[in-house]
DRENVOKE-681907 format. One record per residue: x, y, z of N, C-alpha, C in turn. Coordinates in steps of 0.1 Angstrom, whole numbers, padded with zeros to 4 digits, always signed. Atoms other than C-alpha are relative to their C-alpha. Example, Ala and Ser with C-alpha at 12.3 -4.5 7.8 and 13.67 -1.06 7.14 Angstrom:
+0009-0012+0000+0123-0045+0078+0009+0012+0000;-0009-0011+0000+0137-0011+0071-0008+0011+0008;
//
This chain:
+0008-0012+0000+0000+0000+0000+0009+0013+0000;-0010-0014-0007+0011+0035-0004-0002+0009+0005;+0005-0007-0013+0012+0057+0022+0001+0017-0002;+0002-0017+0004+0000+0094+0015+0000+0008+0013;-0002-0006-0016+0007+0122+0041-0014-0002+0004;+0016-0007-0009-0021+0128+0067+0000+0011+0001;+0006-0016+0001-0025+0166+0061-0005-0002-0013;+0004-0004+0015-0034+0159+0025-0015-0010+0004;+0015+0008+0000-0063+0133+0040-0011+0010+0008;+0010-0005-0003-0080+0158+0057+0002+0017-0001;+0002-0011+0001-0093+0193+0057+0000+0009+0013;-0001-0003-0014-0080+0210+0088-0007+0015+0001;+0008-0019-0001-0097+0248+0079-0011+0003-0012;+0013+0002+0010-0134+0253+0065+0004+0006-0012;-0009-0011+0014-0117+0282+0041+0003-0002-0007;-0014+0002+0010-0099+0281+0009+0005+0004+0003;-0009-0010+0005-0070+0295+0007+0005+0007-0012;-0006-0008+0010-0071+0306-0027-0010+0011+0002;+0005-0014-0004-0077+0343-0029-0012+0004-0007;+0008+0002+0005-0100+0340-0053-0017-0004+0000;+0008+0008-0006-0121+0315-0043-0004+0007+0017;+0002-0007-0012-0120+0334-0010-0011+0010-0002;+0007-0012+0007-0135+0364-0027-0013-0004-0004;+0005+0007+0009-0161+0346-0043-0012-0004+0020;+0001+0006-0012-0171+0328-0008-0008+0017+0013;+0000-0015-0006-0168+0365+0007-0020+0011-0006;+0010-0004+0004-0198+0373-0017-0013-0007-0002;+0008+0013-0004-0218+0345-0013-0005-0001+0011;+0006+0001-0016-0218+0348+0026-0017+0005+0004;+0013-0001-0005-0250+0365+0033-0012-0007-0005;+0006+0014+0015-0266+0343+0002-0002-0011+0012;+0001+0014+0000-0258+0315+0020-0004-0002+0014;+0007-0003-0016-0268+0330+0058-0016-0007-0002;+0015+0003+0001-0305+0332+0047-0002-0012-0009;+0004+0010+0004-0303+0302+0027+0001-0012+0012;-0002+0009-0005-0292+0282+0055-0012+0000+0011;+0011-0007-0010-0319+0299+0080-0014-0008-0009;+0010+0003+0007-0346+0287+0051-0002-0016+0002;-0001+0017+0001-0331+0249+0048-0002-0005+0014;+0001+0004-0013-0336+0247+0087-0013-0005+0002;+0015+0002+0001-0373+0256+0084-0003-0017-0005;+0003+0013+0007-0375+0228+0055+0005-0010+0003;-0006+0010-0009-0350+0207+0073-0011-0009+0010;+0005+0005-0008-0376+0201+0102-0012-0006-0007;+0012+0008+0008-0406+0193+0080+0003-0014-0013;-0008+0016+0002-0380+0168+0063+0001-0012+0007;-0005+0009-0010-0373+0152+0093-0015-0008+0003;+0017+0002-0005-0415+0150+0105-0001-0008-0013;+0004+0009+0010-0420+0135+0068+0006-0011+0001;-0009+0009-0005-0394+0111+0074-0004-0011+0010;+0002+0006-0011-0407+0100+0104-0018-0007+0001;+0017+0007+0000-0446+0097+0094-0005-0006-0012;-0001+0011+0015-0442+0077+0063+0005-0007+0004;-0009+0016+0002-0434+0040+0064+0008-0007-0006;-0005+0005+0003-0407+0027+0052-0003-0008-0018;+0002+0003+0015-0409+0022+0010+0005+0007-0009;-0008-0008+0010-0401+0033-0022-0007+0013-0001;+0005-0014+0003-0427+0063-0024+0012+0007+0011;-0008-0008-0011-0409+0075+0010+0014+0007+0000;-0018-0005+0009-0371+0074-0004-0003+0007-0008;+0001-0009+0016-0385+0095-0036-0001+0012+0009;+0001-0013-0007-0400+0122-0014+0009+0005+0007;-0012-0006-0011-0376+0124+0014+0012+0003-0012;-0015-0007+0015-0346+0128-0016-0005+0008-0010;+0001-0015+0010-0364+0153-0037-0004+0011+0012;-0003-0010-0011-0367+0173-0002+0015+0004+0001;-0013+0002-0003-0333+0165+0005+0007+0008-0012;-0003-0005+0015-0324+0182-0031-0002+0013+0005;-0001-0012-0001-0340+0212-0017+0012+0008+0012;-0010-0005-0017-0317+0214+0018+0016+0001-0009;-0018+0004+0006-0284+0208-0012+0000-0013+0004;-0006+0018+0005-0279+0172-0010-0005-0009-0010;+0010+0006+0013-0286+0160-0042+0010-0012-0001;-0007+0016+0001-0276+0122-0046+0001-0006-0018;-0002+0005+0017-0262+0105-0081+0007-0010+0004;-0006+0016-0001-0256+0068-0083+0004-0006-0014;-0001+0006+0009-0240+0046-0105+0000-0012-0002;+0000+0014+0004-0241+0011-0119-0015-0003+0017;+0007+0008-0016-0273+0005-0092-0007-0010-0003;+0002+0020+0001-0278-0031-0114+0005-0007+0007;-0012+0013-0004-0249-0043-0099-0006+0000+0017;+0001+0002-0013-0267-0039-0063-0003-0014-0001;+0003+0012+0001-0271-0072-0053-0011+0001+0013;+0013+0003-0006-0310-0079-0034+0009-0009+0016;-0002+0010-0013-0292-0107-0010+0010+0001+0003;-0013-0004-0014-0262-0090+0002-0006+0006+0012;+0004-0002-0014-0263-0084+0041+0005+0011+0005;-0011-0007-0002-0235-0063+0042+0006+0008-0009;-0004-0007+0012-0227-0031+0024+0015+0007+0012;-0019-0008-0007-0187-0017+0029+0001+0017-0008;-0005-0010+0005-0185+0020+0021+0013+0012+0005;-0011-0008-0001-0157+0044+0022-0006+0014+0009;+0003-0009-0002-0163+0072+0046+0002+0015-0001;-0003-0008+0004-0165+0107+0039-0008+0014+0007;+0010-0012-0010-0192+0135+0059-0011-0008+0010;+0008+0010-0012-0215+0123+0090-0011+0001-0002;+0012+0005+0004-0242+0115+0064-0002-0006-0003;-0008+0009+0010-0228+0093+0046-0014-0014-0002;+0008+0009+0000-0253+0066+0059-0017-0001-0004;+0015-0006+0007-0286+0090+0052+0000+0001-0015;-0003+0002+0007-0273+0090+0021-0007-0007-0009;+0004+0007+0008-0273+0058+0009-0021-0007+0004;+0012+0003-0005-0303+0050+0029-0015+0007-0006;+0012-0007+0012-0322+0074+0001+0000-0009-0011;+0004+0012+0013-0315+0048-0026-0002-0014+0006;+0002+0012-0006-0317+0016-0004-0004+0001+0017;+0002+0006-0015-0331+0004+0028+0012-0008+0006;-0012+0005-0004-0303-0002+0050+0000+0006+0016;-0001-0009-0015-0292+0001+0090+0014+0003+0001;-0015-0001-0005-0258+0014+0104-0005+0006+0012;-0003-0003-0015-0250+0008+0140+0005+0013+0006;-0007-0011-0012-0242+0037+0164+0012-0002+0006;-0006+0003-0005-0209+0029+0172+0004+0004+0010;-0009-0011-0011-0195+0058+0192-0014+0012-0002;+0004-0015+0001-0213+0091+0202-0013-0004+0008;+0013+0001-0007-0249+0098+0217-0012-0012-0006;+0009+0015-0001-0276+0071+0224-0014+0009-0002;+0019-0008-0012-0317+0075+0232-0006+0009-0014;+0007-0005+0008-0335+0099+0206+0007+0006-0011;-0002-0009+0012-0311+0115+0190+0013-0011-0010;-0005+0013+0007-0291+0083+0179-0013-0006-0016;+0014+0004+0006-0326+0074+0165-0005+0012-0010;-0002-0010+0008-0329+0109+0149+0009+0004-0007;-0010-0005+0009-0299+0111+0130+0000-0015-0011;+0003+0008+0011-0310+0075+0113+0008-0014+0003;-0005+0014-0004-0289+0049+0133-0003-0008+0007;+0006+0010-0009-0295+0018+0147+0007+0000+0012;-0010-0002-0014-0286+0020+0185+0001-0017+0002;-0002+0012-0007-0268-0013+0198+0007+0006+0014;-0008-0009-0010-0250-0013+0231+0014-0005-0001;-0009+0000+0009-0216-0008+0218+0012+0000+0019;-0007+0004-0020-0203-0006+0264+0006-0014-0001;-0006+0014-0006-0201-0042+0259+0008-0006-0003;-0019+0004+0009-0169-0045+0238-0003-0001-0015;-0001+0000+0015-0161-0052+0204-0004-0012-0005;+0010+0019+0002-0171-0091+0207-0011+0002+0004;+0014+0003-0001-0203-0087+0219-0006+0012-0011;+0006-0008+0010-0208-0056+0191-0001-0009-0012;-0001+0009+0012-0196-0083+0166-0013-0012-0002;+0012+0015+0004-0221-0114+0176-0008+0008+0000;+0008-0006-0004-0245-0087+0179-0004+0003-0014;+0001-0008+0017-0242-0076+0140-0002-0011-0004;+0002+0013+0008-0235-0111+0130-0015-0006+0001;+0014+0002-0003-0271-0121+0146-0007+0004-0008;+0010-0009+0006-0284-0092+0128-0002-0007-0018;-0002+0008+0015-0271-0106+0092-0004-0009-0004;+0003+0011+0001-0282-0137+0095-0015-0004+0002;+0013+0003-0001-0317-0131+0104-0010+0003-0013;+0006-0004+0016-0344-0130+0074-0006+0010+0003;+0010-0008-0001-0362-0103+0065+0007+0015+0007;-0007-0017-0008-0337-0075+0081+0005+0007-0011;-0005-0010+0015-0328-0047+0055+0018-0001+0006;-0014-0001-0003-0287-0049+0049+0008+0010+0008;-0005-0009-0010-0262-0038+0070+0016+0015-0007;-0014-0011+0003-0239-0005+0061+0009+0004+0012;-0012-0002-0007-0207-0003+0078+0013+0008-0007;-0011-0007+0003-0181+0022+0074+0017-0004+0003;-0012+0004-0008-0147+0000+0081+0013+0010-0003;-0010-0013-0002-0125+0034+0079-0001+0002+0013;+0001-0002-0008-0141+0039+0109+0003+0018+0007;-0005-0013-0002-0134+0078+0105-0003+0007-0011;+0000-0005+0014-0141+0106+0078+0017+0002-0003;-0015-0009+0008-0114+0119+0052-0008+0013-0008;+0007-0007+0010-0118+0147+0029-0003-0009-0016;+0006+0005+0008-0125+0122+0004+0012-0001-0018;-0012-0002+0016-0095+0132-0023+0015-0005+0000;-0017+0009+0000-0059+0115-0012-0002-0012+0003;+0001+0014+0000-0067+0087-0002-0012-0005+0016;+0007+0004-0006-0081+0061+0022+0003-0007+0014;-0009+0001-0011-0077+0054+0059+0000-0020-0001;-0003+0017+0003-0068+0014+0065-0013-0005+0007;+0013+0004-0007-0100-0004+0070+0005-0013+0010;-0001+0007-0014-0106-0024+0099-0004-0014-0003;+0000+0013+0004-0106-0061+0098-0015-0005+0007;+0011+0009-0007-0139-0069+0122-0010+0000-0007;+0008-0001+0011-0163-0056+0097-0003-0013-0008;+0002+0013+0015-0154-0085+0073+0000-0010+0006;-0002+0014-0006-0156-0112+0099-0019-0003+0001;+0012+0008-0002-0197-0109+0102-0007-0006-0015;+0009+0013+0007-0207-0126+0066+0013+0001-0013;-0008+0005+0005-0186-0141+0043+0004+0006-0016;+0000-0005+0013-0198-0121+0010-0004+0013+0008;+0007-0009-0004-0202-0084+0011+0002+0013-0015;-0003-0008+0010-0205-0054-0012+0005+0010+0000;-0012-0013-0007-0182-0025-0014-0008+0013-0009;+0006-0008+0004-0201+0009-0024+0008+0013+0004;-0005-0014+0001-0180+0042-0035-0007+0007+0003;+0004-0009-0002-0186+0069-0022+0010+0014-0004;-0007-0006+0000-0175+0102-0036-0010+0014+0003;+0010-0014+0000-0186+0141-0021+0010+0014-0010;-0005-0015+0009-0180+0174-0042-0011+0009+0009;+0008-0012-0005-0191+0208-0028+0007+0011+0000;-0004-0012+0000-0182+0245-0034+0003+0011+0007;+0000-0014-0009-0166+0273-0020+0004-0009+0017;+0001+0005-0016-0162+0252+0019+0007-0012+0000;-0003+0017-0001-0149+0220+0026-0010-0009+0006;+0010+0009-0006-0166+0191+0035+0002+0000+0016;-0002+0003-0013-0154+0186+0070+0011+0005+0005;-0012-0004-0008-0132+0194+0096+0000-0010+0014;-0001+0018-0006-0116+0166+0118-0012+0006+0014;+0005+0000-0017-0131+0183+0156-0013+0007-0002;+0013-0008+0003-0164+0200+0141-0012-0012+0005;+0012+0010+0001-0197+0184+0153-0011-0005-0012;+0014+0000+0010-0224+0168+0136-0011+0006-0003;+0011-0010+0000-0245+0193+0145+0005+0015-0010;-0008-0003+0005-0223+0216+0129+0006+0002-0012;-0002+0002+0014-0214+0200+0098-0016+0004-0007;+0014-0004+0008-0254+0202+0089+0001+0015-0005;+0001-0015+0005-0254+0240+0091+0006+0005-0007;-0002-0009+0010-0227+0243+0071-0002-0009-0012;+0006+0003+0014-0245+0218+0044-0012+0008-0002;+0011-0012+0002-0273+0240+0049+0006+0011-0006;-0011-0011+0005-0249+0270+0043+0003+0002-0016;-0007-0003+0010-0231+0258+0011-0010-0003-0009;+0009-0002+0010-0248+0261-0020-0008-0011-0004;+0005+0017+0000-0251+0221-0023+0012-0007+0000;-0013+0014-0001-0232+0187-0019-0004-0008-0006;+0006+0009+0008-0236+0164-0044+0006-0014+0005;-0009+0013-0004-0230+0128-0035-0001-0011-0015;-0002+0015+0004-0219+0100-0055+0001-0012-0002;+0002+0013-0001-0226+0067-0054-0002-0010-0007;+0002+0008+0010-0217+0038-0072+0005-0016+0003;+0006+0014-0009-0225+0003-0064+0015-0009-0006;-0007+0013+0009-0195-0025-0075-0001-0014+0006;+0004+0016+0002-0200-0061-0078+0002-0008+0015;-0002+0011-0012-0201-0086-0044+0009-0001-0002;-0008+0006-0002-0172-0094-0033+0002-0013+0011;+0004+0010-0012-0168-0129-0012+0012+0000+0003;-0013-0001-0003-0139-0139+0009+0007-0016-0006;-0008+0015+0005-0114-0169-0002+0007-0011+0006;-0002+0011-0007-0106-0203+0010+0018+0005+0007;-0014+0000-0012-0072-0193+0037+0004+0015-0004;+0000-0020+0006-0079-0155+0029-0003+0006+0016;+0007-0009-0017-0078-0138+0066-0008+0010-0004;+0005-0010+0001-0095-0110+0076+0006+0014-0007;-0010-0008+0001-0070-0085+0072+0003+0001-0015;-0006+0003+0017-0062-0100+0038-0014+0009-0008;+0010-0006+0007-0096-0092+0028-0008+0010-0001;+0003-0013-0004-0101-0061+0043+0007+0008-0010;-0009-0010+0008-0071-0048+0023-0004-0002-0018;+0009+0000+0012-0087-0062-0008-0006+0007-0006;+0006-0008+0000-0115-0043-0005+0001+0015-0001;+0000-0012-0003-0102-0013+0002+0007+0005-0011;-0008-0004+0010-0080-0016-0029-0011+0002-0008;+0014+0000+0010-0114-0020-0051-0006+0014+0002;+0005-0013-0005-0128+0011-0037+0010+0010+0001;-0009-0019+0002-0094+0035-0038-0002-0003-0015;+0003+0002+0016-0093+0022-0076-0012+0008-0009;+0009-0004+0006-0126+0029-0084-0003+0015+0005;+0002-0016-0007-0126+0065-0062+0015+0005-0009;-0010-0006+0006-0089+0073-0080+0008+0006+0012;-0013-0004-0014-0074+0073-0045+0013-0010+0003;-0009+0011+0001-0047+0051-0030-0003-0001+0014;+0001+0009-0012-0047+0027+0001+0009+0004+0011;-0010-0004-0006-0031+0042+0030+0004-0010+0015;+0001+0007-0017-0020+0023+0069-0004+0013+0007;+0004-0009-0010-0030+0055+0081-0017-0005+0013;+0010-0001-0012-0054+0046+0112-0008+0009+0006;+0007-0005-0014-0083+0058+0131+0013+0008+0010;-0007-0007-0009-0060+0064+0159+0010+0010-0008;-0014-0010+0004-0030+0080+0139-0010+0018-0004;+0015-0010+0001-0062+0107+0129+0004+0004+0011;+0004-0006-0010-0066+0112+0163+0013+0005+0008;-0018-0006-0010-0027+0114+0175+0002+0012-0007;-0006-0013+0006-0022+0137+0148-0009+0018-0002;+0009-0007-0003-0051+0158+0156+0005+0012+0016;-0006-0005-0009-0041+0162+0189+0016+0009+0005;-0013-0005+0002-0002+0171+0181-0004+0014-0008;+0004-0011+0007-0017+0200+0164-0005+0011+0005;+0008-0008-0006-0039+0212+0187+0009+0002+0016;-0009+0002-0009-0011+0210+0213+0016+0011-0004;-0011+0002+0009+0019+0220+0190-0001+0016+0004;-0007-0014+0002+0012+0258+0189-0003+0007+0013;-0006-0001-0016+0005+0265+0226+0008-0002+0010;-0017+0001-0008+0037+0250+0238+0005+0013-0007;-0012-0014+0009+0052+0277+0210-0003+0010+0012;+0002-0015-0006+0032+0308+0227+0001-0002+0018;-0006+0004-0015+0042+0296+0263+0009+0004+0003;-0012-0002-0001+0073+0294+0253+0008+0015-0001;-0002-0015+0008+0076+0333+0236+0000+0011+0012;-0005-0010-0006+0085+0362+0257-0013+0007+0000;+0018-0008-0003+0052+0391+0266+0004+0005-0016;+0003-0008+0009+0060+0412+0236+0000-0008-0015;+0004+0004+0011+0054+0383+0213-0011-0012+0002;+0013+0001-0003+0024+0371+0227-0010+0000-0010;+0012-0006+0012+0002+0387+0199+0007-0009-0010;-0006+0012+0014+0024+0366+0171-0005-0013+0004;+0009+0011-0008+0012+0339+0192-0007-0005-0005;+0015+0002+0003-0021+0342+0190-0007+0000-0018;+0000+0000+0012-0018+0350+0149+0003-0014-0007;-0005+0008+0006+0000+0321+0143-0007-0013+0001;+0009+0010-0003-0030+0296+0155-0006+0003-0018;+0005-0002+0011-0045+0309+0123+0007-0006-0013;-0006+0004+0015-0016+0301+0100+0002-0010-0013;-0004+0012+0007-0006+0277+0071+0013-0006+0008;-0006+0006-0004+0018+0254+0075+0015+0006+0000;-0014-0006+0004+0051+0273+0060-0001+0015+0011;+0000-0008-0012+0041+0303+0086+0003-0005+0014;-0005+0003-0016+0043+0283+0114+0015-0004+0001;-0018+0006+0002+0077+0266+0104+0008+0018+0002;-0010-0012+0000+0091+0306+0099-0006+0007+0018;+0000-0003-0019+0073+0310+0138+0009-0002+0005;-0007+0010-0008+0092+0286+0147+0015+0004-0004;-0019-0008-0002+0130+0301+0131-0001+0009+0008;-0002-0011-0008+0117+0333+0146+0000+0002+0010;-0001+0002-0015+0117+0321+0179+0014-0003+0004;-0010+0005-0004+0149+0305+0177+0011+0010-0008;-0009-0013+0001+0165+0340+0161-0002+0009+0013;+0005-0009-0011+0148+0355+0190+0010-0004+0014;-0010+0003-0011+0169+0336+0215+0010-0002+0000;-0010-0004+0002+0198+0345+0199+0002+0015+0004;+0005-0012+0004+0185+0378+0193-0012+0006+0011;+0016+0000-0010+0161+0384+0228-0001+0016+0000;+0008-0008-0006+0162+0422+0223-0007+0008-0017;+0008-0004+0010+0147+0421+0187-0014+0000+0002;+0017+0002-0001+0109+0423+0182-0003-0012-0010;+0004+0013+0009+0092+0389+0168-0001+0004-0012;+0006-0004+0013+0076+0409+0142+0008+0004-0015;-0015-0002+0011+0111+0422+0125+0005-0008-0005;-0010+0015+0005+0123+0388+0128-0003-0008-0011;+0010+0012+0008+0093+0372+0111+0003+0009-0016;-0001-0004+0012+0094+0399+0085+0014-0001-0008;-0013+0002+0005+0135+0393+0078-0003-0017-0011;-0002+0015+0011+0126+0353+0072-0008-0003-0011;+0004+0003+0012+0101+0357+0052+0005+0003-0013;-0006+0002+0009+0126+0368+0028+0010-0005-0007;-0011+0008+0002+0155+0350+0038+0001-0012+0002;-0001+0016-0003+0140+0316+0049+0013-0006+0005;-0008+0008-0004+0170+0312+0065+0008+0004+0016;+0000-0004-0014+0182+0317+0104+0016+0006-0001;-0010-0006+0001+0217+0325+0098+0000+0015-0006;-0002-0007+0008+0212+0350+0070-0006+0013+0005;+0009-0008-0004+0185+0368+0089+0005+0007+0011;-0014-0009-0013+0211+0373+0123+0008+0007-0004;-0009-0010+0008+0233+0390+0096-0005+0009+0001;+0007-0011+0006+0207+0411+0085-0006+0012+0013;-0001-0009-0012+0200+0422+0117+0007+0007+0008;-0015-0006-0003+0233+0426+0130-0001+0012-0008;-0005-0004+0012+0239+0445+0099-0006+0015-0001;+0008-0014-0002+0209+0473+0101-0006-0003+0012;+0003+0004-0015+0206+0473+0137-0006+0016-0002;+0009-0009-0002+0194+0510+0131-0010+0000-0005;+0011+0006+0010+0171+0502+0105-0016-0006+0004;+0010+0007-0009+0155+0478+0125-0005+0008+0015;+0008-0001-0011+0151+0497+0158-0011+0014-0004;+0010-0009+0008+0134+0526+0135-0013-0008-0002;+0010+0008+0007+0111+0499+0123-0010-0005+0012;+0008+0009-0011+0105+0481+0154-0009+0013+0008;+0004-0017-0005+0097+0523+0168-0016-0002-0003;+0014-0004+0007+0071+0526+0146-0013-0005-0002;+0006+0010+0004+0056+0491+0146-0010+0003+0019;+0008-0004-0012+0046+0502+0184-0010+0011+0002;+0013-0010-0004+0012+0518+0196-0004+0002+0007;+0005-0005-0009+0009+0514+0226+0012+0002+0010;-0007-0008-0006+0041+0531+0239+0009-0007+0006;-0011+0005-0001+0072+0519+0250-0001-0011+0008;-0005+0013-0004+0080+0482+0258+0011-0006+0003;-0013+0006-0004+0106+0457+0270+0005-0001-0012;-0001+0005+0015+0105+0444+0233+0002+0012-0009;+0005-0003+0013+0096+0471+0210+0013+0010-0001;-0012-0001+0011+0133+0484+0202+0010-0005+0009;-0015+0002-0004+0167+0478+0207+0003+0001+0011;-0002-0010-0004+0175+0503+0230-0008-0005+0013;+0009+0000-0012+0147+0493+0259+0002-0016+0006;+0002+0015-0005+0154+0453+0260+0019-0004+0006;-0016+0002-0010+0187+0438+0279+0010-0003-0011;-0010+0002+0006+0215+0446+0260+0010-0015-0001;-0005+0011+0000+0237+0418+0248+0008-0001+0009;-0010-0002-0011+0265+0406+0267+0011+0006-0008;-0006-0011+0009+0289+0417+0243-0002+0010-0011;+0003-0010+0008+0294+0450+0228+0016+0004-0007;-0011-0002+0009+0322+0449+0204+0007+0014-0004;-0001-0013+0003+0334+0487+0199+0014+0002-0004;-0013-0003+0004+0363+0506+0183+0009+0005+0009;-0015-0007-0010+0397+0512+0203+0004+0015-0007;+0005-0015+0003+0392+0544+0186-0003+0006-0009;+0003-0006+0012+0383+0566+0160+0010+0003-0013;-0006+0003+0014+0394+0563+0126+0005+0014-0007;-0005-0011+0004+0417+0590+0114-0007+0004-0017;+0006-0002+0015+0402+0582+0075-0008-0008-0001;+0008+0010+0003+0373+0567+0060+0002-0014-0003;-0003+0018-0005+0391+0534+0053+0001-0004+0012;-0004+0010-0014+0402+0529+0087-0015-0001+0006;+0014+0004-0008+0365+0537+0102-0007-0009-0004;+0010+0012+0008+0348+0513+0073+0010-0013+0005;-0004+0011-0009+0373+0487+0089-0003-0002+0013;+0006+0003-0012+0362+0491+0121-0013-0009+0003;+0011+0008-0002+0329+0487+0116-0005-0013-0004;+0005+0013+0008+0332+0456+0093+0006-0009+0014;-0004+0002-0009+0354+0445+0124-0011-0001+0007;+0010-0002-0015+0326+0454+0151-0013-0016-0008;+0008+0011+0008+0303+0431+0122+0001-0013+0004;-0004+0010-0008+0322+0403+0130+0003-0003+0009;-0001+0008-0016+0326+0400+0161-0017-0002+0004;+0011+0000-0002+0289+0406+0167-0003-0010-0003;+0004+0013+0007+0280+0380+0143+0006-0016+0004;-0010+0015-0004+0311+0351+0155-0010+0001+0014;+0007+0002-0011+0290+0359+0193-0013-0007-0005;+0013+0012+0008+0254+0350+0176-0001-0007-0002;-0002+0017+0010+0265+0321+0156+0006-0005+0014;-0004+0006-0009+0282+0309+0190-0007+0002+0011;+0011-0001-0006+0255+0320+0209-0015-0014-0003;+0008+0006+0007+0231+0300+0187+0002-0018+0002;-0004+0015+0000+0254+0270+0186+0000-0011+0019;+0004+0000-0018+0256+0267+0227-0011-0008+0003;+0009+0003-0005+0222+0268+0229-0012-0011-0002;+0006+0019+0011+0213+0238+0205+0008-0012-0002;-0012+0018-0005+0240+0216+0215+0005-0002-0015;+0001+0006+0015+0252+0218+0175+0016+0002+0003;-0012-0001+0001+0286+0214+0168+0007+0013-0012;-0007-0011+0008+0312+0240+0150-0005-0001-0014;+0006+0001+0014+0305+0225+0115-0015+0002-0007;+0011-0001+0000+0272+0224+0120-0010+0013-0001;+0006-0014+0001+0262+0259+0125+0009+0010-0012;+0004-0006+0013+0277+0267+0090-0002+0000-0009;
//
């Protein structure tokens, strides 16, 4: 299998970032205020229809030409190849509807695995089991269910997790394929404009408003052929099978990324830039709090400008940030500072508004320990422009040995 990053499997910020498409989004917003305020109304009288109709094909037509009005308009493919006497549908997960979904073109149940029980388990379309009593009694519990006649098939999501639906696929779970022996694997692909589909820590409640919100989500759905399992074929084996049939037919690829690795890497994220602003001195506090916002190549240049800063503790963050974004580089950036040390405390002057700080120039924060100076004044402009290239270097050999010190790096290493 090949293994695609996990920042490219999901959508960590509702936003685009192209400017464009920003703009665009920007003009749309109140459009999509009162449209969402409209689809709530129609939402609830969805839901009441839903619930006082019984179970048939009139009922799937109505409820999904509703459902068309709220934006979720459904498109399936190949739906000869459904097969009547599969028990067991396998689809790829992708928004926390996934199951209302298919359950517009087929009668089908999906267990409540995780999350809330009682009415509103029962309101969002799932079957409640009691999922407390492990994973073997959730298993004979499903297997029971498959095996009895007359029960509409069962949909299982063995990702066990959303993606955004376009790099790939997380590694399905092997218990799924242990309750019946044949099952059928059903693509799923979402498209939707202007927003993304999901965001890993957003609720269910949540995601609705902003399907309500965006203009529409169209879903995809396209049935492929039974698959059974094979004489000395584990689980595992045929978990991975499947999962190949469905990145294939979605144009994704098969990842070991895990449920949990989702959730470790979720958490290292949401952990990651509060150690930084902890770590940051008062007068860069506010870069701090900016830098929760950023991409990815912003936080990396937080991150030199912190460690120019503690070379450099009586620059301002904001000078520092603005040097690397041109120099991307930490050495070249301590030059540059060294170098227009007036420059900079002019800049950092002006960059203040609310009146003199420890940080906000040169001149107010703890001088270095060394201050390199001339043994005296320079009878002619050569000898003074030697001095000061002189005072350059020494300033600079303390930095770079300041720098090296305090990263444990060796001589060669810091050049």
């Amino acid at each position: 299998m090949e293994t695609r990053g996990i920042e490219d499997m999901f959508d960590f910020r509702r936003f685009p970032k192209d400017a464009v498409v920003l703009l665009l989004l920007l003009v749309y917003f109140p459009v999509g205020v009162c449209l969402m305020l409209i689809r709530i109304f129609i939402g609830v009288h969805v839901f009441l229809v839903s619930c006082a109709l019984p179970e048939s094909f009139v009922r799937r037509f109505i409820v999904r030409i509703m459902c068309s009005v709220l934006g979720m308009h459904v498109r399936q493919k190949n739906p000869r190849s459904r097969d009547k006497n599969t028990k067991l549908y396998m689809c790829n997960h992708v928004t926390e509807f996934d199951h209302n979904i298919i359950n517009l073109l087929t009668p089908c149940s999906t267990p409540q695995l995780e999350g809330s029980t009682g009415f509103v388990c029962w309101a969002r379309g799932f079957m409640e089991i009691h999922s407390a009593s492990g994973q073997e009694a959730v298993g004979e519990s499903l297997q029971r269910y498959c095996s009895t006649e007359g029960t509409p098939p069962l949909l299982l999501f063995p990702e066990e997790d959303t993606t955004n639906g376009r790099a790939g696929l997380l590694k399905f779970s092997s218990w799924p394929f242990s309750l019946t022996d044949s099952i059928q694997p059903v693509a799923l692909r979402v498209t939707r404009p202007l927003i993304a589909l999901s965001t890993p820590e957003s609720s269910w409640l949540m995601e609705l408003l902003w399907t309500f919100f965006a203009p529409c989500t169209v879903y995809h759905v396209s049935w492929l052929p039974p698959v059974s399992m094979q004489d000395g074929e584990s689980m595992q084996e045929f978990a991975n099978k499947v999962q190949e049939l469905l990145a294939g037919e979605l144009g994704l690829v098969s990842t070991k990324i895990t449920k949990a690795d989702k959730a470790e890497h979720i958490k290292r994220k949401r952990h990651s830039l509060p150690q930084t602003s902890t770590s940051v001195r008062p007068a860069s506090i506010g870069l701090g709090f900016m830098v929760q916002s950023l991409g990815t190549d912003d936080r990396r240049i937080a991150k030199m400008a912190q460690q120019v800063k503690d070379v450099l503790p009586h620059v301002p963050l904001n000078v520092i940030a603005k040097d690397l974004a041109k120099t991307n580089c930490i050495d070249t950036t301590i030059t540059n500072l060294l170098e227009n040390k007036e420059e900079t405390q002019m800049e950092a002057t002006e960059t203040s508004t609310f009146g003199p700080t420890k940080s906000s120039s040169y001149s107010s924060g703890p001088a270095p320990t060394i201050k390199p100076a001339a043994k005296s004044f320079g009878r002619s402009p050569a000898d003074r422009h030697l001095s000061l290239q002189e005072r350059k270097e020494a300033l600079y050999n303390f930095a770079r040995r300041r720098y090296i010190e305090k990263h444990g790096l060796d001589q060669e290493d810091g050049h």
